[in-house]
N, C-alpha and C positions, 0 to 999 in steps of 0.2 A: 389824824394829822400826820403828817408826812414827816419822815425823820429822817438825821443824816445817811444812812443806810440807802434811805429810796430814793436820796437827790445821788449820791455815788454811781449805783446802779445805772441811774437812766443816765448820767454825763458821761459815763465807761470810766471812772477814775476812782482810787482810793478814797478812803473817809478823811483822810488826812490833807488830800489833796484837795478836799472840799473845804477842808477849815479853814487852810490858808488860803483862799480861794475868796471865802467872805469874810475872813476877820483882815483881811490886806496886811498881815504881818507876815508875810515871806513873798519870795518874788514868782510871778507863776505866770507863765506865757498867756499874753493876750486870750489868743484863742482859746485858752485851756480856761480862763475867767469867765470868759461870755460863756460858754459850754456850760460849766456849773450853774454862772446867773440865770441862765436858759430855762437849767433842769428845775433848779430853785423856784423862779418865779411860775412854772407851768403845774409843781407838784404843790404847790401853796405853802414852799417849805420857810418858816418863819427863821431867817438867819439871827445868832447867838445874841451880837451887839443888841438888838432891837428887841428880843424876849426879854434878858437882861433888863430893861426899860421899864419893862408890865410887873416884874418879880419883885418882891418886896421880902424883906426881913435876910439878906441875901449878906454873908461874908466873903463873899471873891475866894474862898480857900478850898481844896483841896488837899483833902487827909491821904498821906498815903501808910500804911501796913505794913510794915516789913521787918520783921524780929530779928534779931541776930540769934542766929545759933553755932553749937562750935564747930557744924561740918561747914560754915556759911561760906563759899567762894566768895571772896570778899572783891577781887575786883568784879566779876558778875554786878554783883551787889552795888558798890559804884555806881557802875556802868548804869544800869536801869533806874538808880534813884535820879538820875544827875536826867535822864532823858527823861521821865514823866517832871522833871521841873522844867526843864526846857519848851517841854509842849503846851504844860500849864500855860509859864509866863507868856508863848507865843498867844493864847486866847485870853490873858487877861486875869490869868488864877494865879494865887503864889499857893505854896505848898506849907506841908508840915509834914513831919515825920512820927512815927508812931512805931517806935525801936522798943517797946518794954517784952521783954519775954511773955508776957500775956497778953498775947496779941489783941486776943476778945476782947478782953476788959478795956483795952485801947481803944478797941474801936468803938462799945460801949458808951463811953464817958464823950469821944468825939460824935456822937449821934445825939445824947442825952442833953449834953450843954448846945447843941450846933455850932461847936469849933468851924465843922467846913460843913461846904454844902453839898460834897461828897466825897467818897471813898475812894483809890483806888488798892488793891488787895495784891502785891507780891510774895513772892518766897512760898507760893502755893502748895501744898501737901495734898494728895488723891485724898484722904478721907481728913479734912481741914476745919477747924470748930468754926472758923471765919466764915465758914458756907452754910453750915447753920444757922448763923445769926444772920450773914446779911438776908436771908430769906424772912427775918422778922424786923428789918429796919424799916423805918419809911424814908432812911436816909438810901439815897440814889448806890449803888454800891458796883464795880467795873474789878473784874479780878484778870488778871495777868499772869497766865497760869490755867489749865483745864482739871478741874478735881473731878473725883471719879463718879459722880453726881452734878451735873451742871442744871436741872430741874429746877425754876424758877430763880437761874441768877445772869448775868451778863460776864462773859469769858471771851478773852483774846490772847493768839499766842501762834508760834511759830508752828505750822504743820509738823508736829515731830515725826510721825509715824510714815509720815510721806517720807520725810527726811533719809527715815531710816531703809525703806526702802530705794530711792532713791541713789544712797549709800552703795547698796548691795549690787542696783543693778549696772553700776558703772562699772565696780570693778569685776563682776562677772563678764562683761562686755569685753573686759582687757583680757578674759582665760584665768581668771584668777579664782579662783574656788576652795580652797583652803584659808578659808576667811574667819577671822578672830574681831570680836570687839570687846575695845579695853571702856567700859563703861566709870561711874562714878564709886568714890570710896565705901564701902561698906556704911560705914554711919550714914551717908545721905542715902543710898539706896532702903537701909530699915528704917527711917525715918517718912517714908513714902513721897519722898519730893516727886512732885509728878511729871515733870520732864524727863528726868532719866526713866522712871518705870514705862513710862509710854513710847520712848525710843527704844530702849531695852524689849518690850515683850512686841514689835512691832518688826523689832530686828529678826529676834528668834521665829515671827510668826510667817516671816516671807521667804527667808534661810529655809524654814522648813518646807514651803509651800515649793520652792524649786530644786527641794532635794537637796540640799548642802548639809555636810557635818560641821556644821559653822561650831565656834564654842565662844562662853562671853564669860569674862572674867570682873572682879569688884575689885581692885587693890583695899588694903587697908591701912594704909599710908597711901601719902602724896607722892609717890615714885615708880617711875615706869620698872623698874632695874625687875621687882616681885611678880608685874603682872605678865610681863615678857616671861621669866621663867616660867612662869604657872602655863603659858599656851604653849610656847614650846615643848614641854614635858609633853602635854597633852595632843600637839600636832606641831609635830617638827619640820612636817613640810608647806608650812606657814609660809601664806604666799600674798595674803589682802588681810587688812587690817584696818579697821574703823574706830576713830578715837570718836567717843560722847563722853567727855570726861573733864577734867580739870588743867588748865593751862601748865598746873606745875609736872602734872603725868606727862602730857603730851610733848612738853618741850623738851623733856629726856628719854624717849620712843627712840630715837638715832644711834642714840648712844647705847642702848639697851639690845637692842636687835644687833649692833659692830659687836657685843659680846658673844655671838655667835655665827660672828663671820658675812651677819646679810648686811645687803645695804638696799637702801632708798632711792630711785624707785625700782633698781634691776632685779631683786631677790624678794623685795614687800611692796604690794602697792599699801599707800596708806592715805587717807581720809579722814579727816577733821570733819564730825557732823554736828551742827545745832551745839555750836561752842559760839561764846561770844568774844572770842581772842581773835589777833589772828596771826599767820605762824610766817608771816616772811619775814622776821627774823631768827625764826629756828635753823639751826645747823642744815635740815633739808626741811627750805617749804613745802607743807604739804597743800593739798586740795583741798576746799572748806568748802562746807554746806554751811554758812554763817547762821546764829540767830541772831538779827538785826534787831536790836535795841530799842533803836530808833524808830524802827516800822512797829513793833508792836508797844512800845508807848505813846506813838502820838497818834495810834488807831486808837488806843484804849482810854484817853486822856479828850478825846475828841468825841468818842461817841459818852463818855460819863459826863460832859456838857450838855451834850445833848436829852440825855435823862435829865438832868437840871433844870434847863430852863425850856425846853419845849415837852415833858413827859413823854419822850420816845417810846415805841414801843422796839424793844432790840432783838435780835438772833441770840440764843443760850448760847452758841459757840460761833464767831469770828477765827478761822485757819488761816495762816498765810505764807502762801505756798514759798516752798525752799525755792533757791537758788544754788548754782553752785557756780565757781570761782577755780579755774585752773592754777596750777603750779608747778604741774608735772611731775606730781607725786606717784600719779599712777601712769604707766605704760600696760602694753603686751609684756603676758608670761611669759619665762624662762624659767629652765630647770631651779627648780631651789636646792640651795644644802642644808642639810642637816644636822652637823658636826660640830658645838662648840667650840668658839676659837680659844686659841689655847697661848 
């Protein structure tokens, strides 16, 4: 049976651009509808409304997974519950939230009664109990997030590693080669949340591949003021900079670097990557590699319908390729200084 994946595919469009394409809850250019209907009626692909129809014992809900913990970037966290309700409500699902520190057992009890009639899985950890189990549910299960095992599960999420590359080869482009990334706080890094460790060793892995003495640093506080010392100590002729970090680090970068005389973009390029903020209102916008919220919940909210009610068969991993967003953070190199201001 054909599933959202192979009607996307043959129309050239996102999965998401297929949703609202047949559920007619958003507005989507003529020609881009027939194109879908096209792909749809040629691939014998059964659209949501009308599976829905044949389904029986069926609660409209989606469960979503999302713990709080105390490194939890909390507007992050926002952000991505507010967009998987969003995309829900656009097909037709309401949502519920599944916030208890044991996550498993959360999801557990919503598989066991059939609260929803599926999952979706954030706040992903590389080694995640959640991935365990959803390998034993017969409840449909869509994780948000890549764990360091995706074997037998359905995952979607921002190309980090692209990202990070990406990252590096801009500002090398500019001549900038004493290149530092200010990564996420100690607690989320030992915690294994898997977006920072995958932009993190993906960083180090292409730095090294082009020869850079790049260095990557974890604050342990929310403050740029520790991690800026820490590279400068280590390379004071700090000249490119990439934040994969936390909007409260990133938005005092400016002010941390003026403590030793550099400025934005003459003396540091810098780079916002796979951050879901965005920084034109920081003292100096920087450049942003965005992760769009919105593109990876209503890919991952669209294709968990689709295991729903057509039994899709899916991809283990769905990437979506970065983007990036000028600000004029980065220029061409110039001499840096080195000196402390004083």
């Amino acid at each position: 049976m054909a599933t959202i994946d192979d009607v996307a595919r043959e129309a050239g469009v996102s999965i998401s651009t297929v949703s609202y394409a047949l559920s007619g809850k958003r507005s989507i250019s003529p020609s881009t509808r027939l194109r879908v209907e096209a792909a749809a009626t040629k691939l014998g692909y059964l659209p949501h409304a009308s599976a829905r129809m044949l389904a029986a014992n069926r609660s409209d809900i989606i469960a979503v997974t999302t713990p709080l913990h105390p490194d939890t970037d909390q507007s992050a966290h926002m952000t991505f519950t507010m967009e998987v309700t969003k995309a829900a409500r656009d097909v037709d699902y309401d949502t519920v939230l599944l916030v208890h520190n044991d996550a498993v057992e959360g999801m557990k009890r919503s598989a066991a009664t059939s609260l929803a009639d599926g999952i979706i899985v954030l706040d992903v950890d590389a080694h995640d109990e959640r991935a365990v189990l959803a390998r034993q549910l017969k409840c449909p299960v869509v994780f948000i997030g890549i764990p360091a095992d995706t074997t037998g599960l359905v995952c979607v999420d921002l190309d980090f590693e692209a990202a990070a590359v990406m990252a590096i080869d801009r500002l090398v482009a500019a001549g900038r080669t004493n290149i530092a990334l200010i990564s996420h706080p100690t607690e989320t890094i030992d915690r294994e949340s898997n977006f920072p460790l995958r932009f993190l060793h993906a960083f180090e892995g292409h730095a090294a591949s082009l020869g850079l003495d790049a260095i990557t640093v974890n604050p342990t506080e929310h403050r740029a003021h520790e991690a800026i010392d820490a590279i400068m100590t280590r390379m004071p002729n700090l000249n490119g900079l990439v934040l994969n970090t936390t909007s409260d680090i990133a938005g005092s970068v400016s002010a941390a670097l003026a403590e030793y005389g550099r400025k934005v973009p003459t003396d540091v390029g810098v780079i916002a990557a796979g951050v879901t903020f965005s920084t034109h209102r920081f003292p100096v916008p920087f450049d942003t590699i965005p992760l769009d919220a919105h593109a990876s919940c209503t890919t991952a909210v669209a294709m968990l319908v689709d295991l729903i009610e057509n039994h899709a068969s899916l991809p283990e991993r769905t990437l979506i390729p970065p983007s990036y967003i000028e600000h004029g953070s980065v220029t061409p190199a110039t001499v840096a200084k080195t000196s402390k201001a004083t």
